[in-house]
PDBQT receptor file of N, H, CA, C and O in Angstrom, charges set to zero:
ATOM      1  N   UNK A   1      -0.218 -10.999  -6.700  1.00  0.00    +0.000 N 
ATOM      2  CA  UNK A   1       0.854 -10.203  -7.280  1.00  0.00    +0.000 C 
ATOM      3  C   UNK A   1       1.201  -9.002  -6.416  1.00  0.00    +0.000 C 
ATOM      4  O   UNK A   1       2.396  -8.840  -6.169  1.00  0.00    +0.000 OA
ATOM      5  N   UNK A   2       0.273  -8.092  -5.897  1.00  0.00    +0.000 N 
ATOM      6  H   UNK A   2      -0.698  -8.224  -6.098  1.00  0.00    +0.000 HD
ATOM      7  CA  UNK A   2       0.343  -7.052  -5.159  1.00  0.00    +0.000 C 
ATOM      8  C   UNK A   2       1.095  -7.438  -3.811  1.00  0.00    +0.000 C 
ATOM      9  O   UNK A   2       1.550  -6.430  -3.271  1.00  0.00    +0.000 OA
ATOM     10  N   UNK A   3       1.322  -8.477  -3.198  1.00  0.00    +0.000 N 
ATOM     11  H   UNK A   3       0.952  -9.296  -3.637  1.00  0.00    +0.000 HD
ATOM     12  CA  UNK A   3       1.634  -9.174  -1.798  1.00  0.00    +0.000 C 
ATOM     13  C   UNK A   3       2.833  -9.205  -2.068  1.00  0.00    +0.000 C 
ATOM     14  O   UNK A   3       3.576  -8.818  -1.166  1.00  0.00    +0.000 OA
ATOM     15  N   UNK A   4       3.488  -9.671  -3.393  1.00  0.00    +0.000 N 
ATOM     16  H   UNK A   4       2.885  -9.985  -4.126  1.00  0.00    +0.000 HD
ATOM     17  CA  UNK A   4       4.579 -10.116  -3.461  1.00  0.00    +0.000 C 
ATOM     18  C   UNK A   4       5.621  -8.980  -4.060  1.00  0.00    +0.000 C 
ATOM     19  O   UNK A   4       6.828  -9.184  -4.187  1.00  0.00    +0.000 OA
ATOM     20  N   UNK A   5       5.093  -8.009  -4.334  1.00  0.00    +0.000 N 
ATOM     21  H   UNK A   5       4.112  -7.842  -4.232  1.00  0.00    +0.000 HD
ATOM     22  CA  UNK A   5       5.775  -6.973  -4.808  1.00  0.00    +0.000 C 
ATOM     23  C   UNK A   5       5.688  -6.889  -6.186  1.00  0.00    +0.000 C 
ATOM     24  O   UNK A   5       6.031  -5.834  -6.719  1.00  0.00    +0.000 OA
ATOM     25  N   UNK A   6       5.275  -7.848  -6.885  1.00  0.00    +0.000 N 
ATOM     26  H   UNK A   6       4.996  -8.706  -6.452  1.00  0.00    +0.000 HD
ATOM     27  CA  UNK A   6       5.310  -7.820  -8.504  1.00  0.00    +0.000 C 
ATOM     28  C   UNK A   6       4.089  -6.259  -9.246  1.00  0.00    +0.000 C 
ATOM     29  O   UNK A   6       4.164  -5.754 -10.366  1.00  0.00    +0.000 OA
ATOM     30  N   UNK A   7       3.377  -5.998  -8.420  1.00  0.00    +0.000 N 
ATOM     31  H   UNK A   7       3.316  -6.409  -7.510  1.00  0.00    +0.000 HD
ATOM     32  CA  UNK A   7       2.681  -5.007  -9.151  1.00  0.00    +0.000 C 
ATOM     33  C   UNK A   7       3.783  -3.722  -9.007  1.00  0.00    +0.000 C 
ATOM     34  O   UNK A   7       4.288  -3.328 -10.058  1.00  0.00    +0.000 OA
ATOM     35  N   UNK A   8       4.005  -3.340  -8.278  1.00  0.00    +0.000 N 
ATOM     36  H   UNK A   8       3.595  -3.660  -7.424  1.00  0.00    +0.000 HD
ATOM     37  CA  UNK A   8       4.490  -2.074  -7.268  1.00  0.00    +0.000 C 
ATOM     38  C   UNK A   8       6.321  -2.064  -7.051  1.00  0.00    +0.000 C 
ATOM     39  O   UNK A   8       7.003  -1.100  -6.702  1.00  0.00    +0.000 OA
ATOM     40  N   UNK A   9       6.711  -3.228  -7.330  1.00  0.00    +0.000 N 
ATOM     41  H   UNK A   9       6.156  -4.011  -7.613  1.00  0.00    +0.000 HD
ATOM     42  CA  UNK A   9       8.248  -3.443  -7.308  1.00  0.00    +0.000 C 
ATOM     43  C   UNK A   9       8.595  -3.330  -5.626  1.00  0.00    +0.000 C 
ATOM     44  O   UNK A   9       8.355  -4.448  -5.170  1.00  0.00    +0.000 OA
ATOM     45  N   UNK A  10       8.932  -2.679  -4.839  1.00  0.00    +0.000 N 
ATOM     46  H   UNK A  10       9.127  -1.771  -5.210  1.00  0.00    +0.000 HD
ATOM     47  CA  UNK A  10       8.682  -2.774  -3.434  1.00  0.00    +0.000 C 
ATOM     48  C   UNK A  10       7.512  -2.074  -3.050  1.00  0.00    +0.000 C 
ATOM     49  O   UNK A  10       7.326  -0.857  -3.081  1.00  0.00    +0.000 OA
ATOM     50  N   UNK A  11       6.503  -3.253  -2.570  1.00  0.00    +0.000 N 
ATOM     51  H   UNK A  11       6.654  -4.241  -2.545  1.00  0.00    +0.000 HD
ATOM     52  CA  UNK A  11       5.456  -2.544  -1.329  1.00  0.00    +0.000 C 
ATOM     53  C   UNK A  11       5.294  -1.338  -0.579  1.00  0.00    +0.000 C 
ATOM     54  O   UNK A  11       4.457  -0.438  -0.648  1.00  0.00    +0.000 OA
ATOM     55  N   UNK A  12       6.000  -1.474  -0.060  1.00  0.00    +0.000 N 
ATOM     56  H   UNK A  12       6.680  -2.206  -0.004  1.00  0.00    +0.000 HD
ATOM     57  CA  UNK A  12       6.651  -0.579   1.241  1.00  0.00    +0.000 C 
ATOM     58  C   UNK A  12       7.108   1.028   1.114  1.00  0.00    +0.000 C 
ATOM     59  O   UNK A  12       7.151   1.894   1.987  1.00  0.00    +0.000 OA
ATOM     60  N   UNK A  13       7.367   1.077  -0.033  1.00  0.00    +0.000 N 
ATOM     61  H   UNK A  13       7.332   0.373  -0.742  1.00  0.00    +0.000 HD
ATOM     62  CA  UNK A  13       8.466   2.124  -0.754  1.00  0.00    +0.000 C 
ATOM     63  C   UNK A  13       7.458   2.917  -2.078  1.00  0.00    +0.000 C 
ATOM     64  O   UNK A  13       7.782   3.962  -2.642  1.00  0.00    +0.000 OA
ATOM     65  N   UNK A  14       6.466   2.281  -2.304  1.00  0.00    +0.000 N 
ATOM     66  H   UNK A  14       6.203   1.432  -1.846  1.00  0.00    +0.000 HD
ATOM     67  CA  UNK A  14       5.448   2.956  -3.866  1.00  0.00    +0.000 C 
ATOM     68  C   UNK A  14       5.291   4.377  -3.369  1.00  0.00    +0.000 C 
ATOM     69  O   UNK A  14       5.072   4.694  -2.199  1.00  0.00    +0.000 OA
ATOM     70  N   UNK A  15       5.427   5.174  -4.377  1.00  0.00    +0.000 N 
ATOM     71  H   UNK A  15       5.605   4.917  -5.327  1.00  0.00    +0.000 HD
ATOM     72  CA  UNK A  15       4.536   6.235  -4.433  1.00  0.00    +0.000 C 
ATOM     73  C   UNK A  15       3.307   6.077  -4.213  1.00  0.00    +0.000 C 
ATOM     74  O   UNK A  15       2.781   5.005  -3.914  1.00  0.00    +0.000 OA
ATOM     75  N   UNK A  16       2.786   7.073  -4.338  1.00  0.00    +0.000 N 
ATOM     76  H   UNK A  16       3.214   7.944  -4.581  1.00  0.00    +0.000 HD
ATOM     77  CA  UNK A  16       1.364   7.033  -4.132  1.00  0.00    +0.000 C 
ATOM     78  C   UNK A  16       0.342   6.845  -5.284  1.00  0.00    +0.000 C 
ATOM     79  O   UNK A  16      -0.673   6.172  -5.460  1.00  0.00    +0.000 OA
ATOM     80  N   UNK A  17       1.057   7.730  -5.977  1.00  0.00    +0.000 N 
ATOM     81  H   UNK A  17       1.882   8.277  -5.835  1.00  0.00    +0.000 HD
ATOM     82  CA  UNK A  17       0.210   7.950  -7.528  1.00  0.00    +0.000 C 
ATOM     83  C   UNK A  17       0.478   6.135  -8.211  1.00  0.00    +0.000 C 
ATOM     84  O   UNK A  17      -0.315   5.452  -8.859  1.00  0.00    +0.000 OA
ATOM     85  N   UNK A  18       1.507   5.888  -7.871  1.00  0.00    +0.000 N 
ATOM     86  H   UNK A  18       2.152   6.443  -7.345  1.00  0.00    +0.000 HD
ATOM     87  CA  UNK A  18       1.300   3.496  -8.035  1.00  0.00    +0.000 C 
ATOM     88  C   UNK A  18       0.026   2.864  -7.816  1.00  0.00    +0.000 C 
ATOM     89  O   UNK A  18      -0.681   2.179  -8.555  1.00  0.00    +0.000 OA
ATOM     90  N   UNK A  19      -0.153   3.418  -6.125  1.00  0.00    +0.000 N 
ATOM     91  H   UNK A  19       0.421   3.974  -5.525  1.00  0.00    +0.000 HD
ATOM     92  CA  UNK A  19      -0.694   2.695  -5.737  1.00  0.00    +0.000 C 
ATOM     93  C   UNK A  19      -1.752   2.931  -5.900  1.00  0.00    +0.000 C 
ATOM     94  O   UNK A  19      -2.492   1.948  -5.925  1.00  0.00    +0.000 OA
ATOM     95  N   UNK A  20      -2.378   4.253  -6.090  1.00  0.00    +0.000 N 
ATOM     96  H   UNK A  20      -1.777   5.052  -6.070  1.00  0.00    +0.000 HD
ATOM     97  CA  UNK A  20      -4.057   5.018  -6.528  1.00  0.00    +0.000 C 
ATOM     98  C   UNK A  20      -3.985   4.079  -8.297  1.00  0.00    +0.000 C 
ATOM     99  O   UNK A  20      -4.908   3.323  -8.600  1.00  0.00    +0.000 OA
ATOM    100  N   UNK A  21      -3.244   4.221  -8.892  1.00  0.00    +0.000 N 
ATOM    101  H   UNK A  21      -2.494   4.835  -8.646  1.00  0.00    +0.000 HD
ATOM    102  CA  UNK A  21      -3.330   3.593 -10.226  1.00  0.00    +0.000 C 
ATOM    103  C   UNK A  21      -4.197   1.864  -9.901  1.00  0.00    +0.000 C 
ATOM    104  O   UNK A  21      -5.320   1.566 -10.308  1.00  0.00    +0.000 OA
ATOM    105  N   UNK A  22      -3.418   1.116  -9.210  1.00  0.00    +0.000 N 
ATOM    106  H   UNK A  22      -2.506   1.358  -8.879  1.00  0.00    +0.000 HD
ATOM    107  CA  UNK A  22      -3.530  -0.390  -9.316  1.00  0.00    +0.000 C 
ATOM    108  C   UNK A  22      -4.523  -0.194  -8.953  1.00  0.00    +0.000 C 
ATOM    109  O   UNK A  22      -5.398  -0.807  -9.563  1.00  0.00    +0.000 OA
ATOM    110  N   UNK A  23      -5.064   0.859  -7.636  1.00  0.00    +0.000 N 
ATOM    111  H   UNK A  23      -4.353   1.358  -7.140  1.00  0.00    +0.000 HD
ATOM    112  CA  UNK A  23      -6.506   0.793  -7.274  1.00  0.00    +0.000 C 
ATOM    113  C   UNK A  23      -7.672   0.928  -8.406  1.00  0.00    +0.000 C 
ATOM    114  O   UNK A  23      -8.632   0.158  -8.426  1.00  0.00    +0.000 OA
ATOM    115  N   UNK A  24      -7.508   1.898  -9.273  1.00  0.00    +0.000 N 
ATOM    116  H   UNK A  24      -6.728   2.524  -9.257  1.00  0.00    +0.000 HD
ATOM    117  CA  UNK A  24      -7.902   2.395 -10.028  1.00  0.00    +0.000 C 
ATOM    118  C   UNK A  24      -8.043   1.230 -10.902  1.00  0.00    +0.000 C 
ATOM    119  O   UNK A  24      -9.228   0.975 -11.115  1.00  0.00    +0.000 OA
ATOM    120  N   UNK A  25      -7.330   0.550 -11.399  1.00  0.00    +0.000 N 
ATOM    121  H   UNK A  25      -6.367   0.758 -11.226  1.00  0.00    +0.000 HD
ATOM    122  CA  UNK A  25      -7.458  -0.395 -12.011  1.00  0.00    +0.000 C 
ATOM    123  C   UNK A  25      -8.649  -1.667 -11.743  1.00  0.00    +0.000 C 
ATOM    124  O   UNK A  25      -9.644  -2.081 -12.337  1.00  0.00    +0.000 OA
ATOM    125  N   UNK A  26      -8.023  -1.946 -10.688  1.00  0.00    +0.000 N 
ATOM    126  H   UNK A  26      -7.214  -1.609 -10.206  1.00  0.00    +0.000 HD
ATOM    127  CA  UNK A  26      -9.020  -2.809  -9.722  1.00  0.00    +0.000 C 
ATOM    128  C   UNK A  26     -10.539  -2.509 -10.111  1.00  0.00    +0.000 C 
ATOM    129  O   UNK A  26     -11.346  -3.285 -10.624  1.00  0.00    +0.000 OA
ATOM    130  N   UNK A  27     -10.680  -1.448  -9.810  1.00  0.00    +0.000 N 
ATOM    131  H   UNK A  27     -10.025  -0.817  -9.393  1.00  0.00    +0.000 HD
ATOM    132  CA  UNK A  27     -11.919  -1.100  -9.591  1.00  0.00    +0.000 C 
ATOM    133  C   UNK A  27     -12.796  -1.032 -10.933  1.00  0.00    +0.000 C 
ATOM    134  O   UNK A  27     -13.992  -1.308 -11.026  1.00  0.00    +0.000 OA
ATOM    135  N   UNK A  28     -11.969  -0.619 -11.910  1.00  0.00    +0.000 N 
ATOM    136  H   UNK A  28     -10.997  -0.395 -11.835  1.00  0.00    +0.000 HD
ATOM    137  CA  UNK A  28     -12.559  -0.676 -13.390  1.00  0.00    +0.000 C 
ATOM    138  C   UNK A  28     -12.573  -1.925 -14.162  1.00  0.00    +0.000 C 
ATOM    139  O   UNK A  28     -12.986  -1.968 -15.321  1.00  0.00    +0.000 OA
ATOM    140  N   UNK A  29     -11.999  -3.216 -13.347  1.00  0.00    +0.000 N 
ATOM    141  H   UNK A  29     -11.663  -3.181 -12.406  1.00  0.00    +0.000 HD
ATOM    142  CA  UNK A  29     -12.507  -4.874 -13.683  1.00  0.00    +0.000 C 
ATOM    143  C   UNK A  29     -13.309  -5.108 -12.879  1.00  0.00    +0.000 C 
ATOM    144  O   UNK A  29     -13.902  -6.184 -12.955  1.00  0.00    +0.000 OA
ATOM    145  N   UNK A  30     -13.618  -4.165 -11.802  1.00  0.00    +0.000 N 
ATOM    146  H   UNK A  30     -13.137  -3.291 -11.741  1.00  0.00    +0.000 HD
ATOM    147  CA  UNK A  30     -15.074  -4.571 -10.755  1.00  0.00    +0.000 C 
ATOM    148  C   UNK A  30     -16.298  -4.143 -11.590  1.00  0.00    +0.000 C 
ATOM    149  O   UNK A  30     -17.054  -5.081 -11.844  1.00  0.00    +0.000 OA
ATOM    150  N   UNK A  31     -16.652  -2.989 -12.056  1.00  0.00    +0.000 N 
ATOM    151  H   UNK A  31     -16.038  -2.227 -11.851  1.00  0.00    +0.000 HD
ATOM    152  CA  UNK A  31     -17.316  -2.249 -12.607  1.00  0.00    +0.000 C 
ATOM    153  C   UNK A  31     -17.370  -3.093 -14.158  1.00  0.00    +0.000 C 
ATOM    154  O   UNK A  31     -18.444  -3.144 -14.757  1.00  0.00    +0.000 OA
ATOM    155  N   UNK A  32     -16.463  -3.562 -14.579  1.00  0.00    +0.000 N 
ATOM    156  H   UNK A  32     -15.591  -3.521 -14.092  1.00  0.00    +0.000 HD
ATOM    157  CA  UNK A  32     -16.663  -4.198 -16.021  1.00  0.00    +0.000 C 
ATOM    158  C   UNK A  32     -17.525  -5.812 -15.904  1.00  0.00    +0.000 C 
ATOM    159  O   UNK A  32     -18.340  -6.438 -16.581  1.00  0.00    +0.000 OA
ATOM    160  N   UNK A  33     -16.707  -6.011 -14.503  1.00  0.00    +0.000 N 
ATOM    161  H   UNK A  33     -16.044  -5.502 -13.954  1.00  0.00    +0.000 HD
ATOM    162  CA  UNK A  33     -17.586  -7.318 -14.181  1.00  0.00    +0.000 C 
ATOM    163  C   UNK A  33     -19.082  -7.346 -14.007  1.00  0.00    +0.000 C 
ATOM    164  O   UNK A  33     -19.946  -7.991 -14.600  1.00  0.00    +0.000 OA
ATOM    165  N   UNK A  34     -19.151  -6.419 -12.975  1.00  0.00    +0.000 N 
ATOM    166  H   UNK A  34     -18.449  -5.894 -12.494  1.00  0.00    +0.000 HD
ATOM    167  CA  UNK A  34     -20.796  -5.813 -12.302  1.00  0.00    +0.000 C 
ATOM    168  C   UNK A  34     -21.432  -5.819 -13.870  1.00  0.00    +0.000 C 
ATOM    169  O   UNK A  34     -22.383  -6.498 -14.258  1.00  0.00    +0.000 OA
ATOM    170  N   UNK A  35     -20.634  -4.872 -14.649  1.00  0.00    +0.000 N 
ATOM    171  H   UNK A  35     -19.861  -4.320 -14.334  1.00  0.00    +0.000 HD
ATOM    172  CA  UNK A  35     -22.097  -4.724 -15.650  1.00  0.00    +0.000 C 
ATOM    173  C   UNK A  35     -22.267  -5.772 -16.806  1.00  0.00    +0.000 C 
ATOM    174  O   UNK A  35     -23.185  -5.754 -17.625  1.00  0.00    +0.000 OA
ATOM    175  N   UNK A  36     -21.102  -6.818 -16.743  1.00  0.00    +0.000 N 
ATOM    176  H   UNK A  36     -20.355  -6.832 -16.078  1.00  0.00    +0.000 HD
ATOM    177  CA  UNK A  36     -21.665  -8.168 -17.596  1.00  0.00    +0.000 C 
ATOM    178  C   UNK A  36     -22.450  -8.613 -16.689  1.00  0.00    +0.000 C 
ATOM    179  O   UNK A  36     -23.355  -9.023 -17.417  1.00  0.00    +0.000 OA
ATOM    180  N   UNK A  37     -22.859  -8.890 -15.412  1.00  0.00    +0.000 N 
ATOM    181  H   UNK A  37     -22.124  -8.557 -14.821  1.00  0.00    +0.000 HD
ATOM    182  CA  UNK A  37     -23.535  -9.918 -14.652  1.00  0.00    +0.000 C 
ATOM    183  C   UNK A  37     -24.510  -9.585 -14.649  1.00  0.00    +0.000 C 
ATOM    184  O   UNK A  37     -25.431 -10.355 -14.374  1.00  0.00    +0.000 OA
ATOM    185  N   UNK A  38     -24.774  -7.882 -15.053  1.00  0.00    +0.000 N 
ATOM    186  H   UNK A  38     -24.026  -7.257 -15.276  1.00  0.00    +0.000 HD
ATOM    187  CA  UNK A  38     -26.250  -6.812 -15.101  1.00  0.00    +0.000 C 
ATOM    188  C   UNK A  38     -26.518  -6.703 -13.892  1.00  0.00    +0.000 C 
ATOM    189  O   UNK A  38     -27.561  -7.062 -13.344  1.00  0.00    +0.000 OA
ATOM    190  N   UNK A  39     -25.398  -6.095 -13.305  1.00  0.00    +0.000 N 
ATOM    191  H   UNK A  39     -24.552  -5.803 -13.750  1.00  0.00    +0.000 HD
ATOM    192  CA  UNK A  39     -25.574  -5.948 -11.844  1.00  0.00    +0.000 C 
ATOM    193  C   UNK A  39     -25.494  -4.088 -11.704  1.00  0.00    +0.000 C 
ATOM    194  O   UNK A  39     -24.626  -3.663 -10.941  1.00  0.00    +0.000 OA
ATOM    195  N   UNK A  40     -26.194  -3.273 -12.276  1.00  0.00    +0.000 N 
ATOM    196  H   UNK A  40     -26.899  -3.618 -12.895  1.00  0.00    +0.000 HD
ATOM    197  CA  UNK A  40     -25.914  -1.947 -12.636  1.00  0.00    +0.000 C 
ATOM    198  C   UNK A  40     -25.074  -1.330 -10.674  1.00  0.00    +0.000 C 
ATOM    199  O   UNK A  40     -23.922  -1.172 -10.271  1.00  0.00    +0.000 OA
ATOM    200  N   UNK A  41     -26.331  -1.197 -10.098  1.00  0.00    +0.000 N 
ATOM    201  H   UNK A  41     -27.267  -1.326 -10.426  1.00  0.00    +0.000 HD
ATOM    202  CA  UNK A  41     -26.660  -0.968  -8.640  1.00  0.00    +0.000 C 
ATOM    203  C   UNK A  41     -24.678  -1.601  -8.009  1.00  0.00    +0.000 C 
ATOM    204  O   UNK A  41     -23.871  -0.903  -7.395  1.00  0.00    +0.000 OA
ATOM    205  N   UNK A  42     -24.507  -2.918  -8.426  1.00  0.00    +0.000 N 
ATOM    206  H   UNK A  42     -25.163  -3.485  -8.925  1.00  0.00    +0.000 HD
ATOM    207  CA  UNK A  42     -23.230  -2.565  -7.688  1.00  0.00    +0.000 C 
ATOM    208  C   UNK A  42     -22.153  -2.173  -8.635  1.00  0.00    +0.000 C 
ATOM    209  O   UNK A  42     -21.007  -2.390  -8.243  1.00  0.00    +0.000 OA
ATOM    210  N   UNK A  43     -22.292  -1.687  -9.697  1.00  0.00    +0.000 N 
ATOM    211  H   UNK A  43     -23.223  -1.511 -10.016  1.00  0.00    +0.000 HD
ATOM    212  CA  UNK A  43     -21.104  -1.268 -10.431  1.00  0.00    +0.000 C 
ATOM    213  C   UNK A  43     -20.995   0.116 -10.145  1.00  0.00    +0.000 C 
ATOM    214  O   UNK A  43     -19.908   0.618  -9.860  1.00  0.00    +0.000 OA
ATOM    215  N   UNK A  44     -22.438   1.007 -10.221  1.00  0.00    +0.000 N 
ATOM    216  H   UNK A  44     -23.321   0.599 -10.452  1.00  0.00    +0.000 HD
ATOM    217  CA  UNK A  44     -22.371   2.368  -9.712  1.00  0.00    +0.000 C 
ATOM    218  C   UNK A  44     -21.345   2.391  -8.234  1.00  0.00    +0.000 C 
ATOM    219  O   UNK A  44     -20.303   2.978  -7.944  1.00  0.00    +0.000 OA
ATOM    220  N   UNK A  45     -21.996   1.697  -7.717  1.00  0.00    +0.000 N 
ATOM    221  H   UNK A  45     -22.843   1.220  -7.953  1.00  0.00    +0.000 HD
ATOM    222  CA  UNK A  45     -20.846   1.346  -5.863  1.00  0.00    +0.000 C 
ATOM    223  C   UNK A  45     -19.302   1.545  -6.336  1.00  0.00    +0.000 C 
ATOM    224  O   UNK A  45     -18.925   2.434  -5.572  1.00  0.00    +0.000 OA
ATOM    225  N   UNK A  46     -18.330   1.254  -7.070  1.00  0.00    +0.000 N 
ATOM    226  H   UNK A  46     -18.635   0.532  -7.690  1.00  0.00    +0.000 HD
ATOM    227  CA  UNK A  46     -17.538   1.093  -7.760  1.00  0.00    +0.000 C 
ATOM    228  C   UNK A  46     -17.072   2.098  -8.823  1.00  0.00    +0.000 C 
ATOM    229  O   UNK A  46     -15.865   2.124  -9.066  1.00  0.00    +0.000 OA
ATOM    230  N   UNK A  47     -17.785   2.817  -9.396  1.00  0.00    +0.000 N 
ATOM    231  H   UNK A  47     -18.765   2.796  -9.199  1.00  0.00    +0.000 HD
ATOM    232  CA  UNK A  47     -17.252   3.824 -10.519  1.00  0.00    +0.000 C 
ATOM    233  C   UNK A  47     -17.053   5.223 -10.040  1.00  0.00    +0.000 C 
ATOM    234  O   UNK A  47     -17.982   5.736  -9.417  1.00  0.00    +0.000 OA
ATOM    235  N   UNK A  48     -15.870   5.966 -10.266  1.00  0.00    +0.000 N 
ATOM    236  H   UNK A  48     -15.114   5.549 -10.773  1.00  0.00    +0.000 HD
ATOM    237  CA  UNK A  48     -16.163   7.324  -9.891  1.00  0.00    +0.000 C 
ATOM    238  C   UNK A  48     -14.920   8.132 -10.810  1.00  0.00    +0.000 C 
ATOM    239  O   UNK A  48     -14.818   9.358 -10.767  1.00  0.00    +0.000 OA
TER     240      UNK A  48
């Protein structure tokens, strides 16, 4: 989705505060994942 422009509407052109968001996002289904798998050690890697 992000490649094609569908998150962000044009790539090229996002603000910043867009693109820290989707990151942000990202990272809090990494961290949700890590700690179903009981993977504490890499979810900490991931949360801030």
């Amino acid at each position: 989705l992000c490649s094609k422009g569908a998150v962000l509407g044009e790539p090229f052109e996002a603000p910043a505060g867009d693109i820290a968001s989707v990151a942000s996002f990202i990272e809090t289904k990494l961290v949700t994942c890590y700690l179903r798998m009981r993977k504490p050690d890499l979810a900490l890697n991931h949360a801030h």
